[in-house]
N, CA, C and O of each residue as an XYZ file, in Angstrom:
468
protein
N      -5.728     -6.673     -7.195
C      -6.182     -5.949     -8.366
C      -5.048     -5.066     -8.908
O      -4.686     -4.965    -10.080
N      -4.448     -4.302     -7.571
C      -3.053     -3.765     -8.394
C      -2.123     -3.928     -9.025
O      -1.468     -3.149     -9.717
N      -1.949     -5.686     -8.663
C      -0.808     -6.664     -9.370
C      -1.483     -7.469    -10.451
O      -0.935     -8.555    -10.645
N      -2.405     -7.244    -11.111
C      -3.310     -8.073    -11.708
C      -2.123     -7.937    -13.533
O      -2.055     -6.857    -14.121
N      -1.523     -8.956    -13.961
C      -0.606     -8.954    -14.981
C       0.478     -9.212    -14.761
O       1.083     -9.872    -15.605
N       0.931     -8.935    -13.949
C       2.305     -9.001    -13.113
C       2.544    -10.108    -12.454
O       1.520    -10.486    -11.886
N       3.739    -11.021    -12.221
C       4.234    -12.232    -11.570
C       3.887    -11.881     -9.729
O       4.152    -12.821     -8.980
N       3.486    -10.957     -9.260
C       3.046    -10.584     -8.078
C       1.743    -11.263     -7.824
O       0.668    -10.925     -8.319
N       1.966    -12.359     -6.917
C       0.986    -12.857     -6.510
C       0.721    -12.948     -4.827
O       1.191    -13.603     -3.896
N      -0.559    -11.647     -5.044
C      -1.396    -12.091     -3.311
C      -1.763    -13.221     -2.785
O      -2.589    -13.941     -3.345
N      -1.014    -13.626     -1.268
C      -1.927    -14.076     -0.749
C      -3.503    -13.971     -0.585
O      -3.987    -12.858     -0.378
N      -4.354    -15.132     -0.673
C      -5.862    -14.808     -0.745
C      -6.322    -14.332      0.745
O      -6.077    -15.074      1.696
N      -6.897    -13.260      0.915
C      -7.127    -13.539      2.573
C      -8.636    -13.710      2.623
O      -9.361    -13.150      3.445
N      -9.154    -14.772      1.393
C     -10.533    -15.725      2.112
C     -10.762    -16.479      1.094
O     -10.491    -16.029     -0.020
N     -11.445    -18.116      1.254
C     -11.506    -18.859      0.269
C     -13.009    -19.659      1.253
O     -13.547    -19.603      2.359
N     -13.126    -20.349     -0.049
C     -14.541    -21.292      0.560
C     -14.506    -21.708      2.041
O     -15.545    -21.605      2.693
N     -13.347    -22.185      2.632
C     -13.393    -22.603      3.743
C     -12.304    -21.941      5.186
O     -11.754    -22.432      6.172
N     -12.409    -20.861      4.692
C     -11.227    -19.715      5.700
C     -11.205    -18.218      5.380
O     -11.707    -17.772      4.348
N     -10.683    -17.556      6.185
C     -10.737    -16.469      6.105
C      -9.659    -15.804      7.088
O      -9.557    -16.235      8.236
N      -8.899    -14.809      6.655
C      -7.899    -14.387      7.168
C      -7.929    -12.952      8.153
O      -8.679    -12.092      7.691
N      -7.297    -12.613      9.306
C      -7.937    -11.517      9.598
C      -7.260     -9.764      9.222
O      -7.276     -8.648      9.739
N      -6.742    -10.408      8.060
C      -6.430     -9.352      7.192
C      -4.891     -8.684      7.645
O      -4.419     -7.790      6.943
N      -4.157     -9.174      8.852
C      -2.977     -8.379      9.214
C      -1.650     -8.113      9.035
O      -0.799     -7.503      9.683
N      -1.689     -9.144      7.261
C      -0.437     -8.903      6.728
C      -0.734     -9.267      5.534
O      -1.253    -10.357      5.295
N      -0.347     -8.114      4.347
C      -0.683     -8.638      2.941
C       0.855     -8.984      2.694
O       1.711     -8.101      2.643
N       1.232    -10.827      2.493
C       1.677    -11.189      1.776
C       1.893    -11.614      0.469
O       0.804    -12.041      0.083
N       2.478    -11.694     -0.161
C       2.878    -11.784     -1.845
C       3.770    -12.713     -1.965
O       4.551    -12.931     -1.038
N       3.823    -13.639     -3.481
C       4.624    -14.259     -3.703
C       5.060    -14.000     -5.368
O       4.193    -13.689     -6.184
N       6.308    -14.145     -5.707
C       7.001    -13.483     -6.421
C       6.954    -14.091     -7.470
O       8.117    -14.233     -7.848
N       6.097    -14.649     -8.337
C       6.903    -15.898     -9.291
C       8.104    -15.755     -9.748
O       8.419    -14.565     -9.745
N       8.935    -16.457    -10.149
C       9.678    -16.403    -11.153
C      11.000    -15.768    -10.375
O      11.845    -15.181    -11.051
N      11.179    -15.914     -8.771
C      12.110    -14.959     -8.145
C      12.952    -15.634     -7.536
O      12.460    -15.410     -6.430
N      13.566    -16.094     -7.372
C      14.741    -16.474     -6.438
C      15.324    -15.528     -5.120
O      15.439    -14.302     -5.100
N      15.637    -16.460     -4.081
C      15.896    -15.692     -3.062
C      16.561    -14.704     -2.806
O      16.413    -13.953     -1.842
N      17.870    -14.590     -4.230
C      18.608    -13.013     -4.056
C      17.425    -12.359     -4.880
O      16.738    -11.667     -4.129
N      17.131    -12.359     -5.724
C      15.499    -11.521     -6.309
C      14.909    -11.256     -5.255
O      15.069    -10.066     -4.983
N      14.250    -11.829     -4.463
C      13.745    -11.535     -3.603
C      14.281    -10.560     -2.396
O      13.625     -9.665     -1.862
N      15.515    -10.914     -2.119
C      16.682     -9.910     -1.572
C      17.093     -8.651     -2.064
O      17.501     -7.796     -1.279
N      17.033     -8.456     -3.221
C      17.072     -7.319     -3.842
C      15.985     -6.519     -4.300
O      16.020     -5.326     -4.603
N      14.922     -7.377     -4.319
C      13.665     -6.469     -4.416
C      13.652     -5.501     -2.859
O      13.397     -4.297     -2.868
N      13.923     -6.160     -1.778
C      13.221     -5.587     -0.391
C      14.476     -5.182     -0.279
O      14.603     -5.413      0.923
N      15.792     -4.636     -0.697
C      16.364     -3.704     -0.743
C      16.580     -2.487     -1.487
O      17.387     -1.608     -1.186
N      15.893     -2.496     -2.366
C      15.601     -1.486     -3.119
C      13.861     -0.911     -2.768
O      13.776      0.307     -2.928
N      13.000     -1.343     -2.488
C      12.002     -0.906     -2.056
C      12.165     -0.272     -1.006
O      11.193      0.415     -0.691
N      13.277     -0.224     -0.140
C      13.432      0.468      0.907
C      14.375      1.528      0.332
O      14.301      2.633      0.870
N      14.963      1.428     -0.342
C      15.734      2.767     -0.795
C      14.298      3.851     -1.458
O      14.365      5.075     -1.566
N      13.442      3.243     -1.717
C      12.335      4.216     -2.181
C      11.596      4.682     -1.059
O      10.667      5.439     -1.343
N      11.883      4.258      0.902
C      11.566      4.083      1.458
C      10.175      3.427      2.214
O       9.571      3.796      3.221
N       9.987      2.509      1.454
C       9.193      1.678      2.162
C       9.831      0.027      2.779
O      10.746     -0.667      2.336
N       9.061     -0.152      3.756
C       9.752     -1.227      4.359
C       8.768     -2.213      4.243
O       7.562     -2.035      4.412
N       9.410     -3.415      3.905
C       8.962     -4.533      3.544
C       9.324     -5.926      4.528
O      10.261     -5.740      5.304
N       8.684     -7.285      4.571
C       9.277     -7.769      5.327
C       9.219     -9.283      4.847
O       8.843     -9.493      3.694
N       9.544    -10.271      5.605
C       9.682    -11.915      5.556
C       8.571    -12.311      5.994
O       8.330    -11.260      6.587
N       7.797    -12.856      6.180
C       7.020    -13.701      7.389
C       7.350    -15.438      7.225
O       7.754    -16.103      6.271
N       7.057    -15.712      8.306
C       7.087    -17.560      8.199
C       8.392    -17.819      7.500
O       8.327    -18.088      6.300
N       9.519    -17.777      8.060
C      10.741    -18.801      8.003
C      10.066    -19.657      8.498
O       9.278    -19.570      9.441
N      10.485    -20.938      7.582
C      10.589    -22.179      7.358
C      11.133    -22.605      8.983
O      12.186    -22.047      9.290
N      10.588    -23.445      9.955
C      11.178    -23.691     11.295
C      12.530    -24.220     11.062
O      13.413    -23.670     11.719
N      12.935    -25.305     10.157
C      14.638    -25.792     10.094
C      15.075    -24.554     10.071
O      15.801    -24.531     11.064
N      15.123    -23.320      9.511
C      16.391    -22.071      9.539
C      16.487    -21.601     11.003
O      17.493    -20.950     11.287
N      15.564    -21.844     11.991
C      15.783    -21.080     13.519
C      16.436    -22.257     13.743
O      16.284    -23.411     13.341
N      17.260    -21.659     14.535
C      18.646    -22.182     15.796
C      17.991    -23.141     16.096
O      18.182    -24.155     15.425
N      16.781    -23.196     17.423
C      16.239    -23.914     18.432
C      15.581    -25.419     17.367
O      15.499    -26.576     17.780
N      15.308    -25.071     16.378
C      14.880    -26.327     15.483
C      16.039    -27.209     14.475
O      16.025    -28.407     14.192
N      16.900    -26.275     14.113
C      17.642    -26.835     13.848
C      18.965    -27.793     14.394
O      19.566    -28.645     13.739
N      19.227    -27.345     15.886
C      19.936    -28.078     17.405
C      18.929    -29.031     17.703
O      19.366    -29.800     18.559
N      17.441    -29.394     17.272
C      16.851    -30.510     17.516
C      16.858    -31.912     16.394
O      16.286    -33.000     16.463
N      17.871    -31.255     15.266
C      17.500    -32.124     14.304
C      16.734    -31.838     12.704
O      16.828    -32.552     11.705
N      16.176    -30.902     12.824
C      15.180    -30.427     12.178
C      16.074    -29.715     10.617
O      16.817    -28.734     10.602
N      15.640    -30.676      9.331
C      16.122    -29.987      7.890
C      15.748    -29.919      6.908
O      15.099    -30.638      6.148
N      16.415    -28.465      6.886
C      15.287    -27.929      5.413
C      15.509    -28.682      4.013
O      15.033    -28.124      3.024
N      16.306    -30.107      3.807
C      15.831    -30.732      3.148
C      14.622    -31.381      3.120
O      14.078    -31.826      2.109
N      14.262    -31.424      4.103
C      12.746    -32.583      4.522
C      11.709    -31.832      4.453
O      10.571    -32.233      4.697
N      12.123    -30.206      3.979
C      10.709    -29.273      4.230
C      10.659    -28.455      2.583
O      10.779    -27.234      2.479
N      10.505    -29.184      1.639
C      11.427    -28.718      0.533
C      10.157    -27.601      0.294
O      10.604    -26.477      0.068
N       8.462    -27.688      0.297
C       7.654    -26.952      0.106
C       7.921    -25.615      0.769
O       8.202    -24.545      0.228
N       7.735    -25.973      2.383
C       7.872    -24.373      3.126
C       9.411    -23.740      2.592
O       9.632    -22.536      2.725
N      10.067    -24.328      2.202
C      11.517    -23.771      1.671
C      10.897    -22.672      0.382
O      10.823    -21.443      0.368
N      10.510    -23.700     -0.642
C       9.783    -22.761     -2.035
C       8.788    -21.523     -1.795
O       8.559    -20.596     -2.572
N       8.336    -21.717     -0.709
C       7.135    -20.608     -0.129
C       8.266    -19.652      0.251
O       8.357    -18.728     -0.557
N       9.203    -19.606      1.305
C       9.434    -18.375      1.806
C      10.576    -17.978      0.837
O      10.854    -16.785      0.713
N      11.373    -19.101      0.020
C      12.082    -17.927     -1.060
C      11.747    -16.616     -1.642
O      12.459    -15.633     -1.845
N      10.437    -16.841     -1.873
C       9.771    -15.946     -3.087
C       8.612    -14.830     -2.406
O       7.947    -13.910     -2.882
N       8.741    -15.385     -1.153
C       7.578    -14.110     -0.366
C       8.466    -12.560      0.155
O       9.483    -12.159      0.722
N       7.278    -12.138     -0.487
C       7.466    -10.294      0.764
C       6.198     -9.809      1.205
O       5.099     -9.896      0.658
N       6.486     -9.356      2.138
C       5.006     -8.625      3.148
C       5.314     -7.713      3.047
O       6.325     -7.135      3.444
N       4.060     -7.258      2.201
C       4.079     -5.410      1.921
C       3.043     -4.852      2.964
O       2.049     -5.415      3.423
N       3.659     -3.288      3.278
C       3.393     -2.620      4.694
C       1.852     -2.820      4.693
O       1.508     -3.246      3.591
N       0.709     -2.647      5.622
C      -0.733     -2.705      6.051
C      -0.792     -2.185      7.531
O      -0.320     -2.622      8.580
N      -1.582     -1.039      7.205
C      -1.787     -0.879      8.844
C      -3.160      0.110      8.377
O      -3.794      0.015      7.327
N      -3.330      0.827      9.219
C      -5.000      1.521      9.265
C      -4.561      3.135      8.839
O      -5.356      3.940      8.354
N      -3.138      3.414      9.128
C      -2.974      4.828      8.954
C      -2.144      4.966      7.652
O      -1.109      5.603      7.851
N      -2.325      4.502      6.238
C      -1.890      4.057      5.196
C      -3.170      5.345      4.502
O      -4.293      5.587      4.941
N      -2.583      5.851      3.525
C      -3.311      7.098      2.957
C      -3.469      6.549      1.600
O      -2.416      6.317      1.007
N      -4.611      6.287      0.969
C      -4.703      6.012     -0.653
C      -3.524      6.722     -1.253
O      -2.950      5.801     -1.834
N      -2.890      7.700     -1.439
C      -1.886      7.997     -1.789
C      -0.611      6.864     -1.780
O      -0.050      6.258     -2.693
N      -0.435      6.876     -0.358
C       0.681      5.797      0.224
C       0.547      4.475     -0.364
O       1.499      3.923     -0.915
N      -0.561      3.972     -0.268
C      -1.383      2.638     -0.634
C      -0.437      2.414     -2.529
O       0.375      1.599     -2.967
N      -1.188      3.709     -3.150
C      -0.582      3.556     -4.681
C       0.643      4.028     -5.069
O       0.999      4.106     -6.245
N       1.467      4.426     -3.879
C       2.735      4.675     -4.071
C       3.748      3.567     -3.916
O       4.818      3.561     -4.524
N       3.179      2.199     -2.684
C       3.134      1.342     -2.731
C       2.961      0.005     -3.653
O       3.581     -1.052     -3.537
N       2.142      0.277     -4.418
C       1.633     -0.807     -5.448
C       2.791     -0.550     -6.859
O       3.509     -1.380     -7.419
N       2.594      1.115     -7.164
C       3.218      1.162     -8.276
C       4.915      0.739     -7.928
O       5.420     -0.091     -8.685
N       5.661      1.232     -6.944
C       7.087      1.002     -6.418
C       7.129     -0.320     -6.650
O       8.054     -0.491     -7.445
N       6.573     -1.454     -6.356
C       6.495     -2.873     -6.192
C       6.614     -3.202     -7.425
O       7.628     -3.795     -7.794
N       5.469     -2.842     -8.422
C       5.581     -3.221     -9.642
C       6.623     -2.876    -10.401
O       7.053     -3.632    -11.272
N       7.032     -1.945    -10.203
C       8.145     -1.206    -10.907
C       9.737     -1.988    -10.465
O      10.592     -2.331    -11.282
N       9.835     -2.158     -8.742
C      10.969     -2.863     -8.468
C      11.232     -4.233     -9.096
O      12.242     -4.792     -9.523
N       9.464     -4.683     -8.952
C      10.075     -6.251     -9.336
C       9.703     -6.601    -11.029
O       9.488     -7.753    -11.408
N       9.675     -5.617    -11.785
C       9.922     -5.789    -12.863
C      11.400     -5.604    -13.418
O      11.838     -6.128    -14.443
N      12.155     -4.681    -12.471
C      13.300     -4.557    -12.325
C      14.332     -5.277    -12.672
O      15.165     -5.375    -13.573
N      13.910     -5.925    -11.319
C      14.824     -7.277    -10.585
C      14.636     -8.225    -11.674
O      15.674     -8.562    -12.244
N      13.698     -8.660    -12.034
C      13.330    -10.073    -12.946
C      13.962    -10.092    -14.414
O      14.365    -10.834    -15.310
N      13.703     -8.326    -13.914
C      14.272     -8.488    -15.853
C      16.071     -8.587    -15.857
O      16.588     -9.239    -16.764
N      16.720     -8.099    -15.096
C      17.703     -8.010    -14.945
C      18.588     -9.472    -14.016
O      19.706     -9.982    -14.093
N      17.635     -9.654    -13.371
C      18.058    -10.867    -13.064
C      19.369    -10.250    -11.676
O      19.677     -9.084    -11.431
N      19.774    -11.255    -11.151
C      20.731    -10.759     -9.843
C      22.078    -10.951    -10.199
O      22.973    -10.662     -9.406
């Protein structure tokens, strides 16, 4: 609802046939490329909040890639984690924090997009 206009797109955490148990709100960026994306979660931390990756693509780890394993052949999970960031969630998050959060985000990655890297 906070990103509602904005190229910020939530992960759903429930649909007709699943449901998530809520322990990481991920986002995906439209329109972002991986230094966009790199520069968003470096500048969101200069506002100090910390942001993160989830789900590399298995070809980028060592142990999969010494088996053979390439991120040409995975071209989808490649497009997914370019453009993702996991914004902070935990239980001790203060409505304050929460919208200090939402607005920083919106504000960074209107930033980034408009300016480009």
């Amino acid at each position: 609802q906070g990103f509602a206009g904005t190229p910020i797109k939530p992960l759903p955490h429930q649909g007709t046939d699943y449901e998530s148990s809520r322990h990481l709100y991920i986002t995906h960026i439209e329109g972002a490329s991986l230094e966009d994306r790199n520069r968003i979660i470096t500048l969101m931390a200069e506002r100090g909040i910390a942001t993160n990756v989830h789900y590399k693509p298995l070809p980028l780890l060592t142990a999969y890639a010494n088996m053979g394993f390439k991120m040409a052949d995975y071209p989808n999970a490649y497009a997914y984690y370019e453009n993702e960031i996991t914004l902070p969630l935990h239980t001790r998050l203060t409505n304050e924090e929460v919208a200090y959060i939402i607005e920083s985000f919106r504000e960074v990655v209107a930033q980034v997009l408009e300016e480009g890297v």
